[in-house]
N, C-alpha and C positions, 0 to 999 in steps of 0.2 A: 272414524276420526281418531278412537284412542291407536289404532294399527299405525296411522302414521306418524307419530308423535317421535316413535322409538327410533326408525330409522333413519327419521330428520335430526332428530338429537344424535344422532352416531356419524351421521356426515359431517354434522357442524366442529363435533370433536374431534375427528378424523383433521377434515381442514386446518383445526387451530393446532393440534400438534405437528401436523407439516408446515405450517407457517411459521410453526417456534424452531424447527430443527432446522428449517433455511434460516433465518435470523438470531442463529445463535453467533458468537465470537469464538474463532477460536484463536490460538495462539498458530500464529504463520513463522516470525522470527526476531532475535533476538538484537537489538540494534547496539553495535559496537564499537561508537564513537560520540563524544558529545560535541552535536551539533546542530545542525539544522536539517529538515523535512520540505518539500515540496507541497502544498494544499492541492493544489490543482493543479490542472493543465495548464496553465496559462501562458507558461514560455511558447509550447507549440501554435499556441493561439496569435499569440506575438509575431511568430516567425512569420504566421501563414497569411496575417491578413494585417496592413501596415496601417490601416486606416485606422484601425479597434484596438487601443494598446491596451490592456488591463493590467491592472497594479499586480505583481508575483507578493502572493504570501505565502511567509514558511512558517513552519512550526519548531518549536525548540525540542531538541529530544537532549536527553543522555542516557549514558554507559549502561544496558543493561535494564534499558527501556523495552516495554512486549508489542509489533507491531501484533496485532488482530486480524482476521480476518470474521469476514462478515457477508454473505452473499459474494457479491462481486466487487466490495469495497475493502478499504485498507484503513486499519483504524490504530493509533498511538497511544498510550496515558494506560494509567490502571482505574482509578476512577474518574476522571471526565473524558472519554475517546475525543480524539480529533480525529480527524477524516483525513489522510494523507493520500498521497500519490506514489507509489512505489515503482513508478515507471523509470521515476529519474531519481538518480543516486541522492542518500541523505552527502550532506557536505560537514567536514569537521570545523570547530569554529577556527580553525588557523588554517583553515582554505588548503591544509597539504593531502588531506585522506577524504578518499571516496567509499562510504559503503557502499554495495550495489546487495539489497533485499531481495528482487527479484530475477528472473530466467531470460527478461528480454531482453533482446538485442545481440551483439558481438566485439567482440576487444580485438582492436586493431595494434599490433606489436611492429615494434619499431623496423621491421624487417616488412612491413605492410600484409604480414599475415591476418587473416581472418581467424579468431579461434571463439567459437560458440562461450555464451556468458553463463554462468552459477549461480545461484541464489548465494549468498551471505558472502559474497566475496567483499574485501577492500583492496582499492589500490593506493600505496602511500608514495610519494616522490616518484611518480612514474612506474612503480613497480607494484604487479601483482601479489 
């Protein structure tokens, strides 16, 4: 009984330190405009089913705010995370600047080219 004690207590710490290194935060990117964030999906939710509208909430950022990463989620603040969406561009409060945080999707230029998107890009008045 005492034999198995040792390696049931070494699994368990095993587990817990892999559970702590997927759930840590790290630092993803640097948000550089003061605006607003996306919580959730909910536009896409919007578009796709007309019956189910759900209320869009944003979250407030500014200048030099740290988005997070965290598993597979996207987190805001220094001491209380919010849970963001980084799928769709933070917006600046004068509606003219787009950050775009993350890789998906493609920027469609006024010549109707395709050109693959970048992490930390902004677009101000139409422009890259």
């Amino acid at each position: 009984m005492k034999k198995a004690i040792i390696p049931f207590s070494l699994l368990i710490m095993v587990a817990l330190g892999v559970f702590l290194f997927l759930n840590r935060f790290v630092n993803y990117a640097s948000v550089e405009v003061d605006g607003f964030a996306f919580k959730s999906n909910a536009i896409y939710n919007n578009l796709s089913d007309s019956k189910k509208q759900e209320d869009i909430s944003l979250e407030p950022v500014s200048i030099n705010d740290t988005i997070y990463k965290s598993s597979s989620n996207f987190y805001v603040g220094e001491e209380k995370k919010t849970k963001v969406n980084i799928d769709y561009p933070i917006v600046s409060k004068d509606s003219s600047t787009l950050f775009i945080a993350s890789n998906l999707g493609e920027y469609i230029t006024s010549d109707f080219d395709r050109e693959a998107a970048y992490p930390e890009s902004m677009i101000t008045d139409g422009k890259l």
